[in-house]
TORVONU-663359 format. One record per residue (C-alpha): residue number from 1; residue in one letter; x, y, z. Coordinates in Angstrom, 1 decimal, decimal comma. Layout:
BEGIN
   i aa     px     py     pz
 NUM  a      X      Y      Z
...
***
This chain:
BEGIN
   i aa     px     py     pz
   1  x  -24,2 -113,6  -65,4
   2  x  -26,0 -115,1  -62,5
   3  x  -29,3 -117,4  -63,1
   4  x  -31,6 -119,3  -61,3
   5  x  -33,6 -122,4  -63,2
   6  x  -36,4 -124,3  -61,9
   7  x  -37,8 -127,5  -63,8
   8  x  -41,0 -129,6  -64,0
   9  x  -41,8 -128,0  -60,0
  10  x  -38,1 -128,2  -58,4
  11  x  -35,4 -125,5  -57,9
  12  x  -32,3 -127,1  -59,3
  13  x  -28,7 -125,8  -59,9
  14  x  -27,5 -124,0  -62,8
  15  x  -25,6 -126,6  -64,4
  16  x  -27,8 -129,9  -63,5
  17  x  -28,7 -131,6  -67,0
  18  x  -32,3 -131,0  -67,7
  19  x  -33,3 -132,9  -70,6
  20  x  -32,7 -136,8  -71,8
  21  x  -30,9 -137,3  -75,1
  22  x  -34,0 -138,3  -77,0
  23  x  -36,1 -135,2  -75,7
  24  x  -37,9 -134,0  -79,0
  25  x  -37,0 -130,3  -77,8
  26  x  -33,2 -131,1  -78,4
  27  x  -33,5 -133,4  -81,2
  28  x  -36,0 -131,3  -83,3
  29  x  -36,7 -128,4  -81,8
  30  x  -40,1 -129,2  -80,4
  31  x  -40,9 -126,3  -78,2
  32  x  -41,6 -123,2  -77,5
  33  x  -40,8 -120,4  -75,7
  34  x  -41,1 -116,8  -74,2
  35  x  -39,1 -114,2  -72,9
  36  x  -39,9 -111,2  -70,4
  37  x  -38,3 -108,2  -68,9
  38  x  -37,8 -108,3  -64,7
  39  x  -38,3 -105,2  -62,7
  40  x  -37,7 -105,4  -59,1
  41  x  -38,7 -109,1  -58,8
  42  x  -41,9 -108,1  -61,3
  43  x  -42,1 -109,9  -64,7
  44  x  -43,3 -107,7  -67,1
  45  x  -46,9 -108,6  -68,9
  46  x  -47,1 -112,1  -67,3
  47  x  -50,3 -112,4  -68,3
  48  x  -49,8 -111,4  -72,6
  49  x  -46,6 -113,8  -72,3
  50  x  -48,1 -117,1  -70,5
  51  x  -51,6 -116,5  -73,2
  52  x  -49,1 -116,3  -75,8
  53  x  -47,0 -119,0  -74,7
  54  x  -50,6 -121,3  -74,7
  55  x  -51,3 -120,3  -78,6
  56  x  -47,5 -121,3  -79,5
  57  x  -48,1 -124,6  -77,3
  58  x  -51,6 -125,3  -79,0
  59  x  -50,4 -124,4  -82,5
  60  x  -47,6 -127,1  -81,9
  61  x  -50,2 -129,4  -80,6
  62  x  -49,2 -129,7  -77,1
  63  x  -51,7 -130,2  -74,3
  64  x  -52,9 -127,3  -72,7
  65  x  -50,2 -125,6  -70,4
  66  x  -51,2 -124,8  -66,8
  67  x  -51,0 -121,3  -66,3
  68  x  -51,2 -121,7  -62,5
  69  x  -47,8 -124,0  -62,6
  70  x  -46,4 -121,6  -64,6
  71  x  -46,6 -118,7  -62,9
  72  x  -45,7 -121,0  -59,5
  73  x  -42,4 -121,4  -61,6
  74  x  -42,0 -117,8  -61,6
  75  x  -42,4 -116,8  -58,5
  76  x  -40,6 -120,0  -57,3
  77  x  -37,7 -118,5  -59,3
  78  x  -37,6 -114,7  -58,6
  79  x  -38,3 -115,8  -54,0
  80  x  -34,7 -118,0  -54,8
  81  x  -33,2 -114,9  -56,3
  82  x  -34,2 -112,5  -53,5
  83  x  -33,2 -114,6  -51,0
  84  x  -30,2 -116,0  -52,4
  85  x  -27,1 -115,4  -50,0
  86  x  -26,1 -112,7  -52,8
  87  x  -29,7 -111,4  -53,5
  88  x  -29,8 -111,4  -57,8
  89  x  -31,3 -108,5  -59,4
  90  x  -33,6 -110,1  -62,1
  91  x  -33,4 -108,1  -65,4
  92  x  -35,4 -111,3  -67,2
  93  x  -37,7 -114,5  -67,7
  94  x  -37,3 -117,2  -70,0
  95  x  -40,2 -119,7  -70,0
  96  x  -39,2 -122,8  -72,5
  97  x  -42,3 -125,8  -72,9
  98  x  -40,5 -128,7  -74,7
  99  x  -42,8 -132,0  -75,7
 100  x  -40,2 -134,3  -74,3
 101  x  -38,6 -137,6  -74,7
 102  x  -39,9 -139,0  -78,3
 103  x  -38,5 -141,5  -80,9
 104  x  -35,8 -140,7  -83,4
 105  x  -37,8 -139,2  -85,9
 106  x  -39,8 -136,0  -86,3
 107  x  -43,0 -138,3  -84,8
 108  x  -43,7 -137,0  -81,2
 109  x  -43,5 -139,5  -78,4
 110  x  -45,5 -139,6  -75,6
 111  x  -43,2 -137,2  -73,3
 112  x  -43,7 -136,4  -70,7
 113  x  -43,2 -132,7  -71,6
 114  x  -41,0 -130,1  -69,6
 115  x  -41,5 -126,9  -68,7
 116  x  -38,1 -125,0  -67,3
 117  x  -38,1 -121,6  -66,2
 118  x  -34,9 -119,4  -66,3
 119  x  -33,9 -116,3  -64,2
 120  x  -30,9 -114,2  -65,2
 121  x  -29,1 -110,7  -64,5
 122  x  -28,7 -110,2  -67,8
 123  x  -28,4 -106,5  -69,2
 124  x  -31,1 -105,0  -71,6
 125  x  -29,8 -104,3  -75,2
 126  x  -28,6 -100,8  -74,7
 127  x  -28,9  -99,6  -78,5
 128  x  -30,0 -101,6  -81,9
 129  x  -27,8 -101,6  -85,0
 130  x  -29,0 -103,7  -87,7
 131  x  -28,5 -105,2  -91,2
 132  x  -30,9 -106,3  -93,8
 133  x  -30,8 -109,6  -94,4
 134  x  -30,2 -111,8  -97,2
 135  x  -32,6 -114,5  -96,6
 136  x  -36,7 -114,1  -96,1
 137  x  -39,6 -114,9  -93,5
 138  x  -42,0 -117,4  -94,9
 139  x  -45,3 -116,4  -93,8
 140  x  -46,8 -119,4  -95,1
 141  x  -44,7 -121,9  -92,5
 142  x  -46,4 -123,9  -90,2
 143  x  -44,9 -122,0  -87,0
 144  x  -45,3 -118,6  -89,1
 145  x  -46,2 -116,5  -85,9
 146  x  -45,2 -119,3  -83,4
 147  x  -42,3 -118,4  -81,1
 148  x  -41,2 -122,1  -81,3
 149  x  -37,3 -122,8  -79,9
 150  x  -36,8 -124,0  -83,7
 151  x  -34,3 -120,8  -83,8
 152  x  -31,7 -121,7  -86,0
 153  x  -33,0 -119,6  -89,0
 154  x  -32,4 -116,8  -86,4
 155  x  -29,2 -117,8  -85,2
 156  x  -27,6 -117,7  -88,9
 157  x  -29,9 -114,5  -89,3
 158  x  -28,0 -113,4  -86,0
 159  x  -24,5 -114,5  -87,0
 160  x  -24,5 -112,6  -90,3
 161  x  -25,6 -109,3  -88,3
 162  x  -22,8 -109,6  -85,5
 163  x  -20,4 -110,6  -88,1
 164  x  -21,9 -106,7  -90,3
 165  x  -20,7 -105,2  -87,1
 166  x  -24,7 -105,2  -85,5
 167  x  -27,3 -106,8  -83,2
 168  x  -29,8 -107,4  -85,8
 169  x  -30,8 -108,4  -88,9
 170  x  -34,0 -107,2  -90,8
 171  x  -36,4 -109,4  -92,6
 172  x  -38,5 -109,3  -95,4
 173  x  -41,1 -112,3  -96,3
 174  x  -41,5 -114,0  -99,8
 175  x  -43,6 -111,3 -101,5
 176  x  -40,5 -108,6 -100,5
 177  x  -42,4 -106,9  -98,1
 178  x  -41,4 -105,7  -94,4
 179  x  -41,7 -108,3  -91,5
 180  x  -39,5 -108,3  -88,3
 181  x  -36,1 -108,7  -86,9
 182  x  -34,8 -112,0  -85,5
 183  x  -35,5 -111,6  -82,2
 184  x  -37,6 -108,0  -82,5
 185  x  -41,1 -106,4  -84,3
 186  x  -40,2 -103,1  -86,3
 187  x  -41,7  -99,7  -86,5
 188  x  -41,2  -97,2  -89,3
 189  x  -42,4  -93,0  -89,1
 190  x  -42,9  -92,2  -92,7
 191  x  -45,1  -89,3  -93,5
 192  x  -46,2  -88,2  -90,9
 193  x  -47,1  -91,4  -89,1
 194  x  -46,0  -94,5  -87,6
 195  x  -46,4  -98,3  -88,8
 196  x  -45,5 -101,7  -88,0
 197  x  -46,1 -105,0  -90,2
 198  x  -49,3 -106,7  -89,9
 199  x  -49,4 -110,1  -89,0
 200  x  -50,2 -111,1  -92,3
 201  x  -46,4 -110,7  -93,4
 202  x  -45,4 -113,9  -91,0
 203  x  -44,2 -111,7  -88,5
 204  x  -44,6 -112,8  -84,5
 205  x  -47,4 -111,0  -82,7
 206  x  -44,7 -109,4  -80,3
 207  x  -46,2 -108,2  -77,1
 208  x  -44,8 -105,0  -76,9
 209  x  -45,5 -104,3  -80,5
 210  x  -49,4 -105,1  -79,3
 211  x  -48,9 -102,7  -76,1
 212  x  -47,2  -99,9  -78,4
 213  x  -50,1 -100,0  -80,3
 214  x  -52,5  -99,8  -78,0
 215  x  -50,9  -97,5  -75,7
 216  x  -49,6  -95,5  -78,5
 217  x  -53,1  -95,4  -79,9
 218  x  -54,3  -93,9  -76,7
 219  x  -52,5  -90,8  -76,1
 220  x  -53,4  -89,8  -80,0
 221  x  -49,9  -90,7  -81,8
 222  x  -50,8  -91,0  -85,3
 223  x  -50,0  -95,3  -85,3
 224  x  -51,1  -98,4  -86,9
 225  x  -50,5 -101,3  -88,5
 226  x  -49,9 -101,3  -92,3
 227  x  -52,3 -102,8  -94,6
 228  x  -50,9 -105,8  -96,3
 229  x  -47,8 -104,8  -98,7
 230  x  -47,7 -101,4  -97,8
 231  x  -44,4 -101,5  -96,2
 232  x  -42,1 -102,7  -98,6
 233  x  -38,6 -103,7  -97,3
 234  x  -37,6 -100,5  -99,7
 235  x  -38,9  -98,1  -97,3
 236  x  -35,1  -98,8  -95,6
 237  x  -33,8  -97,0  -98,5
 238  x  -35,9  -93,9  -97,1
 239  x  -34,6  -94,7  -93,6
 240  x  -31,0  -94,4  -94,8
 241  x  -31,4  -91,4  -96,4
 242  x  -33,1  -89,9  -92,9
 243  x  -36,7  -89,5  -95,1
 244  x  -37,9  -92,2  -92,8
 245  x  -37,1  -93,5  -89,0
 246  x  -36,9  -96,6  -87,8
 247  x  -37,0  -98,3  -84,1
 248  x  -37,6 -102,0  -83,2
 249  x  -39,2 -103,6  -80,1
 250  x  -39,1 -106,6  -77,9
 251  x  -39,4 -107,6  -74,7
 252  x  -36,1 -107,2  -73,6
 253  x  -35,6 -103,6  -75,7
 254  x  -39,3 -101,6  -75,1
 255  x  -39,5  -99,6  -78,1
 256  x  -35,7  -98,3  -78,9
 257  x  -34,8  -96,4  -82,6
 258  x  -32,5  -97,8  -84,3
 259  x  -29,0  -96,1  -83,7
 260  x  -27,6  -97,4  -87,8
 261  x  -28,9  -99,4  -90,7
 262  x  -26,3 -101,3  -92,9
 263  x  -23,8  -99,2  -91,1
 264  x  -25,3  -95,6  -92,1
 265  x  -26,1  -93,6  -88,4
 266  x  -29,7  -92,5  -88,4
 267  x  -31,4  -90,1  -86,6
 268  x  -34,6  -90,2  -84,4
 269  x  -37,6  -89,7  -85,7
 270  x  -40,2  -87,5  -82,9
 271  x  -42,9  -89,5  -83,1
 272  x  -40,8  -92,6  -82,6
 273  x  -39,2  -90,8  -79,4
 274  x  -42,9  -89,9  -78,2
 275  x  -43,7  -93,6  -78,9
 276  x  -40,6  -95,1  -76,3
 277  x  -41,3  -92,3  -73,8
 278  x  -45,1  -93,1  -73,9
 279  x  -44,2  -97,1  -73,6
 280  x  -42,3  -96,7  -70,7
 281  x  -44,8  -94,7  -68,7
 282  x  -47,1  -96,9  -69,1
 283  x  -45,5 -100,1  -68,8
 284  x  -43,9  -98,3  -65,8
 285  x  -48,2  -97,8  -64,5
 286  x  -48,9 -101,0  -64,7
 287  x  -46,7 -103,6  -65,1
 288  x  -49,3 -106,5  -66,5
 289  x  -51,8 -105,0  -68,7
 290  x  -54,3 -107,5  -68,8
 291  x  -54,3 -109,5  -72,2
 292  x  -57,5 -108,3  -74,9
 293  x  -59,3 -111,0  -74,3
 294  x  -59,9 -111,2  -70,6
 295  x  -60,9 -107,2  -70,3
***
């Protein structure tokens, strides 16, 4: 894999050390974070990810980011790739805000913060096989709906999947009801209609789960969120048994079905498939669909 990083205005090299020991991103995880599928040097919804990136920053109590140095990060990093002696195919973004240098203690210092942007070839997920797992969302946290680079529920969430023989593990919150995946929103078609948690149930407010339900909403497909507690995590019963489909989306996977479920092989469900084919074309259209607010 091949990757070009830039950090706090400068193009540095891949394996430069970026942060100091006491930086509260790498002593408590005080950051946060966003991710974004590259198409021929074109980051996907710039616009959703950097307003999205400034409500995880203000929630965290960070200054204000500047959107303008952000997106000169960007295009700082995707120029280096094209012009690099071995031109690098982008495939995606990572964006990572951490509050910097602090004291030894969960108490935030005085930074100065960082802001490092990442490039890489890596390849999009090709399918989704997931697990339930044993442990539950609290939607109640502080950083419930934050995408904050404290990930190590999601790394042991992640660990148990790969270690099931899958890519991802599915979450319920306290109350037992649907939320997300570690690193991905989730859709179910059950009679006759798709759903996804609402944000109510702790999940993240994923930005292709927003654009599925806008765009899906558009061409007529019968999609919404659920109401609170509707979607119970026993609905994956009915998925197993092929009563119910499932697909899960994310930056980096659009809006795939899941190929198996706690190891059962499931099929497709048709408005699911009209759902990714309907994503696709119109993320294909317009490649940063301009966030709710500023239309």
């Amino acid at each position: 894999m091949s990757i070009v990083v830039w950090v706090n205005g400068s193009l540095v090299a891949a394996d430069t050390p970026l942060l100091a020991a006491t930086d509260h991103g790498l002593t408590v995880g005080d950051g946060v974070f966003e991710t974004m599928a590259v198409a021929e040097g074109v980051p996907f919804a710039l616009s959703r990810h950097i307003a999205r990136l400034s409500y995880s920053a203000q929630r965290l109590g960070f200054d204000p980011i500047d959107a303008d140095q952000v997106r000169a990060g960007i295009q700082a990093v995707t120029n280096a790739a094209s012009e690099a002696g071995e031109p690098i195919e982008l495939t995606r973004l990572r964006l990572t805000l951490v509050s910097g240098p602090g004291p030894m203690s969960y108490v935030r210092g005085d930074g100065p913060p960082s802001l490092i942007v990442v490039g890489s070839d890596a390849p999009a997920p090709e399918r989704c096989r997931a697990v339930r797992a044993p442990w539950v969302r609290n939607e109640r946290s502080a950083i419930a709906g934050v995408k904050s680079t404290s990930y190590a529920e999601n790394v042991v969430m992640s660990q148990f999947a790969a270690g099931k023989g899958a890519d991802e593990a599915i979450i319920a919150n306290t109350h037992g009801h649907l939320c997300e995946g570690t690193g991905t929103n989730i859709f179910i078609e059950v009679d006759g209609e798709v759903l996804t948690p609402p944000l109510a149930s702790g999940c993240l407010a994923g930005i292709t789960r927003g654009l599925a339900l806008e765009w899906g909403t558009r061409v007529g497909l019968p999609i919404r969120a659920a109401d609170v507690g509707e979607l119970d995590m026993s609905v994956l019963d009915r998925v197993r048994e092929g009563s119910a489909f499932a697909a899960v989306s994310s930056s980096t996977r659009g809006v795939q079905p899941l190929d198996s479920l706690d190891g059962v092989s499931l099929e497709r469900g048709p408005i699911l498939r009209r759902l990714t084919r309907t994503f696709d074309e119109f993320a294909g259209d317009n490649p940063d669909p301009v966030p709710p607010r500023q239309k």
